[in-house]
C-alpha positions, 0 to 999 in steps of 0.5 A: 130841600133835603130829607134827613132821615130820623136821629135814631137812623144815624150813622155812627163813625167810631173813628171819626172822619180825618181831620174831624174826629170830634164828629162820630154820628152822621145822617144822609140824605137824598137830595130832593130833585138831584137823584142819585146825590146824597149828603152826609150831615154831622148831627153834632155840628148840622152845618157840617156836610158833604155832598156824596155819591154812591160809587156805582153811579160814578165811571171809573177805569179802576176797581175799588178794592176795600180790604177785609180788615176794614169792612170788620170795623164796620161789622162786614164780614166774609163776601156777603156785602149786601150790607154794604153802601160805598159812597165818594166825596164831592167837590166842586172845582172853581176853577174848572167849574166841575166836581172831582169824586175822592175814590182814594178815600171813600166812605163806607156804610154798614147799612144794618148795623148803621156805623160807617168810616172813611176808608183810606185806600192804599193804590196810587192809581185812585185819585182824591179829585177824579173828575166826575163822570156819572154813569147813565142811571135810571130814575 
């Protein structure tokens, strides 16, 4: 079972996330027994979530570069990113039964001023449907 954290921890996305901008307050939540995975619940529409992972648990040949332009939408700024969560989209792939991370359009947290929004980066060598290799964590 998921712990979702209190409505006074939500998540405000000023802009929505792409193609559901009607959506603009988010939790997330561990996912009980599934340490490191996360999901990021609408509050308006609870039926409403993705499953997501904090980039650092996730192999990639590729540096995630997040330009200064939209950390300050999100209240970041200069090189302190203490603050900062950066979390890929799952999706599971039928056909080749694994998950895919999207690192082109990660979704990035202020986790003091709790506002976040997905951030579509502009290098063509990040793919939406990286196939999922996690990095060895420890628990």
């Amino acid at each position: 079972m998921n712990q979702l954290l209190p409505e006074n921890n939500a998540i405000q996305f000023r802009y929505g996330i792409p193609g559901f901008e009607f959506l603009t307050k988010f939790l997330i939540a561990e996912v009980e027994g599934y340490s490191p995975f996360r999901v990021l619940t609408s509050i308006e529409k609870q039926d409403f979530t993705m499953l997501i992972l904090d980039v650092n648990f996730i192999s990639s040949q590729i540096e995630m570069k997040i330009p200064k332009k939209e950390l300050k939408k999100i209240n970041i700024n200069g090189s302190d990113d203490s603050e900062m969560a950066v979390y890929a989209i799952l999706k599971y792939d039928k056909a080749s039964q694994a998950f895919t991370a999207n690192m082109k359009a990660p979704i990035v947290v202020n986790s003091e001023a709790l506002v976040g929004q997905q951030v579509i980066l502009d290098d063509d060598r990040l793919s939406v449907n990286q196939p999922l290799t996690l990095l060895q964590c420890e628990s």
